[in-house]
VOGU-3710 file (C-alpha; in Angstrom, 3 decimals, decimal comma):
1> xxxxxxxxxx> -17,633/98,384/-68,683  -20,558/99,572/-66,468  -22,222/97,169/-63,704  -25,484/97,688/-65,607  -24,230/96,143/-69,102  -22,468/93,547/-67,239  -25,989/92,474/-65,701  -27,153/92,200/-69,160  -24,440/88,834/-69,532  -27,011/85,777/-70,159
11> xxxxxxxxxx> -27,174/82,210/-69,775  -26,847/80,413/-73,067  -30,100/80,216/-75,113  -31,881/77,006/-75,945  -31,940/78,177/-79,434  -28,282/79,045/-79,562  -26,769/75,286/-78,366  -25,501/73,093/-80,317  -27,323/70,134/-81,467  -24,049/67,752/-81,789
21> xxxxxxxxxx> -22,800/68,082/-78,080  -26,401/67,661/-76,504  -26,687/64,821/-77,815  -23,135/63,216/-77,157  -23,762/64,712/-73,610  -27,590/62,988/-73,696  -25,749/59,600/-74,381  -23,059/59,931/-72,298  -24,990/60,595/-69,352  -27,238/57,477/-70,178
31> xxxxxxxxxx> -23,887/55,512/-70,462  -22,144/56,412/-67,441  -25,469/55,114/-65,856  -24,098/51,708/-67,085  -21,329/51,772/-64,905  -22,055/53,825/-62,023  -25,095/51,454/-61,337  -22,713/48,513/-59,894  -21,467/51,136/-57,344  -25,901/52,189/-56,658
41> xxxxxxxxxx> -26,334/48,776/-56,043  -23,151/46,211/-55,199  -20,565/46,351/-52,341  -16,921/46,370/-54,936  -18,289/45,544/-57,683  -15,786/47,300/-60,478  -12,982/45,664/-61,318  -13,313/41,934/-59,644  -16,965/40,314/-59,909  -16,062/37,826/-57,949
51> xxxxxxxxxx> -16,983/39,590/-54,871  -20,452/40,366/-55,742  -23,129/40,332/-58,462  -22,309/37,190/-59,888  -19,093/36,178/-62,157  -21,034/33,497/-64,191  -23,583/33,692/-67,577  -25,212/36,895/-67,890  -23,844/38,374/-65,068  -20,182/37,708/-66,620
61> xxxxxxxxxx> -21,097/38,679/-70,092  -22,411/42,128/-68,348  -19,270/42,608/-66,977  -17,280/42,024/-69,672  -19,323/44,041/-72,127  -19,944/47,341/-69,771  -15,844/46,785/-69,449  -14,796/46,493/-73,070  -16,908/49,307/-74,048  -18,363/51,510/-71,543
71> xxxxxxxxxx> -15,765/51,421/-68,287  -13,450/54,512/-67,957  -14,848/55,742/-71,832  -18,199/57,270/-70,499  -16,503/59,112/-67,969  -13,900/60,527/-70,447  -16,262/61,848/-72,550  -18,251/63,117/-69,735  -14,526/64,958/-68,941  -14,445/65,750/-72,044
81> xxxxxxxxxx> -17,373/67,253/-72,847  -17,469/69,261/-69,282  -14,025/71,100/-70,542  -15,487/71,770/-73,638  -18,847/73,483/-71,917  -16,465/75,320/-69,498  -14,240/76,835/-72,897  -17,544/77,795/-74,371  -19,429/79,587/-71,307  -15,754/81,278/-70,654
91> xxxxxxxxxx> -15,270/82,144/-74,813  -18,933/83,982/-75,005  -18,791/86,322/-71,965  -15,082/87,265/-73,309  -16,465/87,336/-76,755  -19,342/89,753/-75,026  -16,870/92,130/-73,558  -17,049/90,758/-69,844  -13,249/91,095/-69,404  -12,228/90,529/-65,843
101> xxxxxxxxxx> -16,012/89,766/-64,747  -15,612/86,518/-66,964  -13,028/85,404/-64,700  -15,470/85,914/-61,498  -18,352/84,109/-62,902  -16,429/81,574/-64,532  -14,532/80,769/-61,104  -17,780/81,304/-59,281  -19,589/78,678/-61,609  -16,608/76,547/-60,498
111> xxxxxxxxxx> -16,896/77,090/-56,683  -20,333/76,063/-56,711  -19,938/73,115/-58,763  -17,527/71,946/-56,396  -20,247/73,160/-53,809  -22,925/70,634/-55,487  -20,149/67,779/-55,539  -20,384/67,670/-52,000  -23,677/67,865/-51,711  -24,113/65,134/-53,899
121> xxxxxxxxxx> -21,257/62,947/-52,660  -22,318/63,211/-48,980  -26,158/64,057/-48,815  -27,553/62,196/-52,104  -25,393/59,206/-51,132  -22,814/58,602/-54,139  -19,908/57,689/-53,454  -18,636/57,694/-56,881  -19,319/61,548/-57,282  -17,414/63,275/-59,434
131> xxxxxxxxxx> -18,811/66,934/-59,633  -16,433/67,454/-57,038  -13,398/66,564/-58,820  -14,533/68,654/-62,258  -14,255/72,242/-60,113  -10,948/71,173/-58,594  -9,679/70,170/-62,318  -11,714/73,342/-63,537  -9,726/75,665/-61,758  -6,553/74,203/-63,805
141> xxxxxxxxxx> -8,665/74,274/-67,190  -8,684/78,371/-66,911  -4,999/78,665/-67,519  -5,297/76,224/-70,748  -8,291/78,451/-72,557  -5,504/79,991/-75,275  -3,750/77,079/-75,740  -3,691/75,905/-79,517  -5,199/72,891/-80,833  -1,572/70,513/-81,144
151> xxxxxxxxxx> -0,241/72,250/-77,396  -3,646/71,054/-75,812  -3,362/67,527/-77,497  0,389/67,103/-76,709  -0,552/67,943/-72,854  -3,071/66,137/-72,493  -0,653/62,896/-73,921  1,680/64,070/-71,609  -0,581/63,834/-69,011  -1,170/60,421/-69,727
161> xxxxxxxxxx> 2,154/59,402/-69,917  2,608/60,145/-65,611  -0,371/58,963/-64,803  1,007/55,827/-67,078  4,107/55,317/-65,368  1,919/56,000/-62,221  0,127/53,207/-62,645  3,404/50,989/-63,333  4,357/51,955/-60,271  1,329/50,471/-58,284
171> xxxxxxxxxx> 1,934/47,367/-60,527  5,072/46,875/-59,407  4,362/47,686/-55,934  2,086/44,932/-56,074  4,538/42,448/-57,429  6,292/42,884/-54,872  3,568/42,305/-52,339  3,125/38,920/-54,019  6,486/38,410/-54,268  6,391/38,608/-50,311
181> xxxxxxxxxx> 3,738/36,875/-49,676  4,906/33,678/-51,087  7,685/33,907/-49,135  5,659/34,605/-45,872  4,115/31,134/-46,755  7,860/29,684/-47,484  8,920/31,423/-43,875  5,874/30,000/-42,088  6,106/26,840/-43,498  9,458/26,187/-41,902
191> xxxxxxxxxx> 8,494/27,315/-38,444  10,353/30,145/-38,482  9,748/33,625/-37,552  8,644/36,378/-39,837  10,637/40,024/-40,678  9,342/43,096/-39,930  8,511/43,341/-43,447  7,061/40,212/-44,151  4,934/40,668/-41,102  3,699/44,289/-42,749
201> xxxxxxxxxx> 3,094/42,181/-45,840  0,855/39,719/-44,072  -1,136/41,942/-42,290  -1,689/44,079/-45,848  -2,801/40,911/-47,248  -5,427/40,137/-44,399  -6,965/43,567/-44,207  -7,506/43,218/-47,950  -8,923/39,713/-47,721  -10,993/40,952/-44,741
211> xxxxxxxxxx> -12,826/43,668/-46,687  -13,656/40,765/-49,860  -15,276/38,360/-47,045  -18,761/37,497/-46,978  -19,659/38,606/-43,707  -17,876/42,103/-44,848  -20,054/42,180/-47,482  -22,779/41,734/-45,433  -21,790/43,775/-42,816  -21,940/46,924/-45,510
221> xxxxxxxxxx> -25,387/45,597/-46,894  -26,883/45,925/-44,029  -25,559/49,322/-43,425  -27,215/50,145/-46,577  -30,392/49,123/-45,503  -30,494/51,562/-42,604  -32,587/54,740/-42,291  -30,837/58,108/-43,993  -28,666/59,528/-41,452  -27,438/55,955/-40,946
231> xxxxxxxxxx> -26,381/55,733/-44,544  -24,809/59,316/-44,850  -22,128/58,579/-41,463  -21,670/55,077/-43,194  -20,368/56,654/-46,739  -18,946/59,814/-45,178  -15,845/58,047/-44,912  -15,725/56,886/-48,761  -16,809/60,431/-49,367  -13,815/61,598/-47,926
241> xxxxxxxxxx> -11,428/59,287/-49,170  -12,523/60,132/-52,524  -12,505/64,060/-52,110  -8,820/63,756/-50,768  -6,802/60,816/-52,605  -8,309/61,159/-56,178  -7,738/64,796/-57,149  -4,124/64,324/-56,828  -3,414/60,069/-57,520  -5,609/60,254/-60,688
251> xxxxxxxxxx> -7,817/62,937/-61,707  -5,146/65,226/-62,966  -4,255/62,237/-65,334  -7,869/60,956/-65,803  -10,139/63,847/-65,968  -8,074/67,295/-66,747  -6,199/65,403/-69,662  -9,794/64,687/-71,314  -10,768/68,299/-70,820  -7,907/69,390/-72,729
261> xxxxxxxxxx> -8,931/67,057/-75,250  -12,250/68,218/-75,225  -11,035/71,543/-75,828  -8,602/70,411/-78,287  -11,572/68,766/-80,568  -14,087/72,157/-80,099  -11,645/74,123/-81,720  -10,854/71,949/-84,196  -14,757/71,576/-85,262  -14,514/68,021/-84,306
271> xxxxxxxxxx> -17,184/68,175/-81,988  -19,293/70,330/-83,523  -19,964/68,016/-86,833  -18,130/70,456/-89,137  -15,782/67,608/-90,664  -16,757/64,757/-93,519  -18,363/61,447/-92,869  -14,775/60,025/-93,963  -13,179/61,443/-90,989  -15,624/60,582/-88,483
281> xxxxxxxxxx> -15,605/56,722/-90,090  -12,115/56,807/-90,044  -12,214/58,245/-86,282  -14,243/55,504/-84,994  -12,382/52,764/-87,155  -9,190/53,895/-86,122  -10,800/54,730/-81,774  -12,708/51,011/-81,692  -9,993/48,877/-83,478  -6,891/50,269/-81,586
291> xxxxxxxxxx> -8,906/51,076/-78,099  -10,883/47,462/-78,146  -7,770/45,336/-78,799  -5,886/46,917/-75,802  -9,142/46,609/-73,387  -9,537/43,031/-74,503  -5,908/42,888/-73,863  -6,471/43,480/-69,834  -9,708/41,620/-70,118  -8,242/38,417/-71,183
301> xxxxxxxxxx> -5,103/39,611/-68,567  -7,529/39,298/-65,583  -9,918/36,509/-66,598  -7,401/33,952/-67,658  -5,665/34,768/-64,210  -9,080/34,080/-62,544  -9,385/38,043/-61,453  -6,321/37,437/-59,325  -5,003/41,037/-57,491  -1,685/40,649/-59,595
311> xxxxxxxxxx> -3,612/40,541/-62,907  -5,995/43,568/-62,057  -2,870/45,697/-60,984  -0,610/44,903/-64,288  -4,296/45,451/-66,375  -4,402/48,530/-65,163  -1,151/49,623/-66,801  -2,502/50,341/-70,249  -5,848/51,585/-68,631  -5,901/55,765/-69,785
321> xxxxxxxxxx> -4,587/54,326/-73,504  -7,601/51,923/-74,032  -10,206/54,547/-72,506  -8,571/57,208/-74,723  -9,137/55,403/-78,362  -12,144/53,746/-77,239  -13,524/57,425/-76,429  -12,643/58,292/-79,940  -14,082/56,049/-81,387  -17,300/56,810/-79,283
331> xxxxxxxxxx> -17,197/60,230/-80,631  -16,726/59,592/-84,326  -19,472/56,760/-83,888  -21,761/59,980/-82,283  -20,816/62,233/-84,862  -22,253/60,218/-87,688  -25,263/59,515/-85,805  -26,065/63,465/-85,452  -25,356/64,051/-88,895  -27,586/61,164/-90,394
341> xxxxxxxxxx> -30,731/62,356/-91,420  -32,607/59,717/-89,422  -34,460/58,919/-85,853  -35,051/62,579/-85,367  -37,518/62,022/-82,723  -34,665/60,126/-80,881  -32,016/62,631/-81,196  -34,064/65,098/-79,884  -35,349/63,343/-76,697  -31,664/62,639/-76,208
351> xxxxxxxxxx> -30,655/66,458/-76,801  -32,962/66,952/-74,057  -31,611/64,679/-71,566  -28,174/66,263/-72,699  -29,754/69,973/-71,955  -30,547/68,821/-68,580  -27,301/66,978/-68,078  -26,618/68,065/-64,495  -30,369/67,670/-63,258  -30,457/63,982/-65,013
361> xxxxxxxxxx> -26,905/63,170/-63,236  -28,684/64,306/-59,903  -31,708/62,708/-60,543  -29,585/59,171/-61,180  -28,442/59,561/-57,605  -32,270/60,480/-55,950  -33,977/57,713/-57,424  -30,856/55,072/-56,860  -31,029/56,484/-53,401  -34,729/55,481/-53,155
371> xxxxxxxxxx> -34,418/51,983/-54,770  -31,274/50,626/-53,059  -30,868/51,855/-49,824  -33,008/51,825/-46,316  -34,412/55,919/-47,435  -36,231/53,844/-49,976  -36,700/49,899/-50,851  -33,280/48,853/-49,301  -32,240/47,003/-52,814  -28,858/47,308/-52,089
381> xxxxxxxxxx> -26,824/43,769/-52,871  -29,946/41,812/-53,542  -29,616/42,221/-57,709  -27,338/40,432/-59,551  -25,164/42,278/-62,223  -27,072/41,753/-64,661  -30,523/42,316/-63,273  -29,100/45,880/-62,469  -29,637/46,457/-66,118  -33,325/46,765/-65,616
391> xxxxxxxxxx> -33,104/50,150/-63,515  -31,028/51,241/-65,741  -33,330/50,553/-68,613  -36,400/51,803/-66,471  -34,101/55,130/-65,524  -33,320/55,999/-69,161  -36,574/55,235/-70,579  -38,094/57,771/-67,816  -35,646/60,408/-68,035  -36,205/60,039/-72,276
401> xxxxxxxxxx> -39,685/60,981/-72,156  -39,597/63,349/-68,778  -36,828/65,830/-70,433  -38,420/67,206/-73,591  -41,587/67,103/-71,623  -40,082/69,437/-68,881  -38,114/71,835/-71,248  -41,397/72,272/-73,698  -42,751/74,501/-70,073  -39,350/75,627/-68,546
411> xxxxxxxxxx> -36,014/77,212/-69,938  -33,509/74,926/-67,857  -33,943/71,684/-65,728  -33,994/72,929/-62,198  -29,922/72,058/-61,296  -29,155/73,998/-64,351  -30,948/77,052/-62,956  -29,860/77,154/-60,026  -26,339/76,771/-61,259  -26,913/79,956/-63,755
421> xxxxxxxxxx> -28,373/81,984/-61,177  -25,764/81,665/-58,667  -22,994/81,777/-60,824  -24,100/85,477/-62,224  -25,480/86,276/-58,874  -29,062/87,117/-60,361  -32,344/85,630/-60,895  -32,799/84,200/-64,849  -36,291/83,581/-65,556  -37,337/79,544/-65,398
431> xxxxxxxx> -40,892/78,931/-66,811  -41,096/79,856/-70,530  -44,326/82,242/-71,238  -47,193/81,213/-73,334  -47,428/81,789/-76,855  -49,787/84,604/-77,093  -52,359/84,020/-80,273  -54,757/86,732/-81,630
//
């Protein structure tokens, strides 16, 4: 193959997607919104809202519902649907005849993904970034691009299964904690002095009860409220934490095992609305009924044990099952919705917002940067749960009407062109031309 046909390889066409994964890919970007707002705006606010925006009325009922439905599920499918994109961009060019030059732009596309991910993580301020950890996981999703259908499904349970008994693990590491705790309270109680390990157990304990205080949580509001620079050395550290602990503790079990999925349900039409209204029904009856019962499961765990540390670590045990079926139920709910012939209008503003995925995901960080910290209108910790809602609401809304605006002039949102033009090392064209009329 010449260098001159291999120039010729081209970004996907507009007219050539798919209509079924822009939209799941429009709503699951609006989703994940839901949850990454508490981390925009509240000092550890996920799993205990006890610390900060609010634990009582609406603020409890937010938590509860973003939880049941939304927590762990919109990033799956977000995984889910970024292995699938990866299969498909990696499918055409070998499909094309790119050979061994699909393998340099697919890994460049992956290098500079991973490039972004730091960029966003450190310079745009979000600390829950997780461009980052697709490349990393994206360099393992090459090696799974033949596997069938079942092998891809049976991994990715697999998978599961470690980061499972991972999680076990931590549970009963924590049980144990507890377990010495009490006993530091029996020991000190008596007068007498503590072990080496009971002493290690204490100290654990006040570090951790240290970072839940109020004046800790004040302490990192008002680092929020500082100018830029301030804010980027503050959450360099988080930045870093995340870059280095999660690509080995979790993401392998969290995010690769949904990209094989992903992949698993492309080939198998799932995602592209080939199959009957029964199975998606059935999908989403089967996803919701199995996936709510275990989430209310750890729900009920940790609120009847008033959010105790104990209660969140054995909740967590189950976590990658409930996410799983509650994901599938999300898609078969998604399907149906594409293939009813209704709210056209809607499904195309949120095909849009789907084309644009990676601009939109961007753009969630920019204007959260603007709103909550000092860059901006230093918001940060002065919401409540629930009244986080509202930018979420307002940042939908906008990004609804601004998408099919922006792609009626211009071929890609600006992320996405950037991203095509360095991963084939050349210049696409951006604005689309005007119809020309006699």
């Amino acid at each position: 193959m010449t260098e001159s046909a291999f120039q010729e390889f081209k970004p996907l066409k507009q007219s050539d997607r798919i209509l079924s994964l822009d939209v799941m890919r429009g709503i699951v970007l609006c989703g994940i919104l839901l949850m990454n707002i508490n981390g925009y705006g509240l000092y550890e606010s996920y799993s205990d809202p006890t610390v900060t925006g609010g634990s009582t009325g609406l603020n409890l009922y937010t938590w509860m519902t973003t939880n049941m439905l939304f927590e762990g599920t919109m990033r799956a499918l977000f995984s889910l649907l970024f292995g699938v994109g990866m299969f498909m961009f990696l499918d055409r060019l070998l499909k094309k005849g790119a050979g061994i030059k699909a393998a340099d732009i697919y890994f460049r596309r992956i290098t500079w993904l991973l490039v972004f991910g730091l960029i966003h993580g450190y310079l745009l301020l979000w600390t829950g970034e997780i461009l980052y950890q697709y490349a990393l996981m994206g360099f393992l999703v090459y090696s799974f691009r033949s596997m069938a259908p079942k092998f891809l499904i049976a991994t990715a349970i697999v998978l599961f299964s470690i980061g499972t008994f991972w999680l076990y693990v931590n549970y009963t590491d924590t049980k144990k904690w507890i377990a010495e705790l009490e006993e530091v309270q029996v020991v000190e109680s008596k007068g007498e002095e503590l072990t080496k390990e009971l002493k290690s157990a204490k100290t654990r304990w006040e570090k951790y009860e240290e970072k839940r205080s109020p004046e800790a949580i004040q302490e990192y509001n008002d680092e929020m409220h500082k100018g830029y620079f301030k804010v980027v050395a503050h959450l360099a550290p988080e930045n870093f934490d995340s870059d280095t602990l999660w690509p080995y503790k979790y993401d392998v079990w969290d995010v690769l095992s949904m990209m094989l999925i992903g992949m698993a349900l492309f080939k198998l039409g799932v995602l592209t609305g080939e199959k009957a209204n029964s199975f998606y029904l059935a999908m989403a009856g089967i996803g919701y009924t199995i996936g709510l019962l275990i989430n209310y499961y750890e729900l009920n765990l940790i609120s009847e044990d008033n959010f105790s540390l104990l209660s969140k670590s054995k909740s967590m045990i189950t976590y990658y099952w409930g996410r799983l079926f509650v994901a599938m139920g999300h898609v078969g709910l998604i399907m149906l919705f594409c293939k009813a012939p209704i709210l056209g209008w809607l499904k195309s503003s949120i095909a849009a917002v789907g084309k644009m995925a990676l601009t939109n995901y961007l753009m969630h960080s920019v204007i959260c940067m603007i709103i909550f910290t000092g860059v901006g209108f230093g918001m940060f910790g002065k919401l409540q749960r629930y009244e986080l809602l509202y930018v979420v609401f307002g940042i939908w809304i906008f990004q609804l009407i601004l998408s099919p605006i922006w792609l009626r002039y211009f071929h890609y949102g600006p992320a996405e062109w950037l991203w095509r033009n360095l991963s084939y090392g050349k210049v696409h064209g951006f604005r689309k031309l005007p119809v020309q009329t006699l």
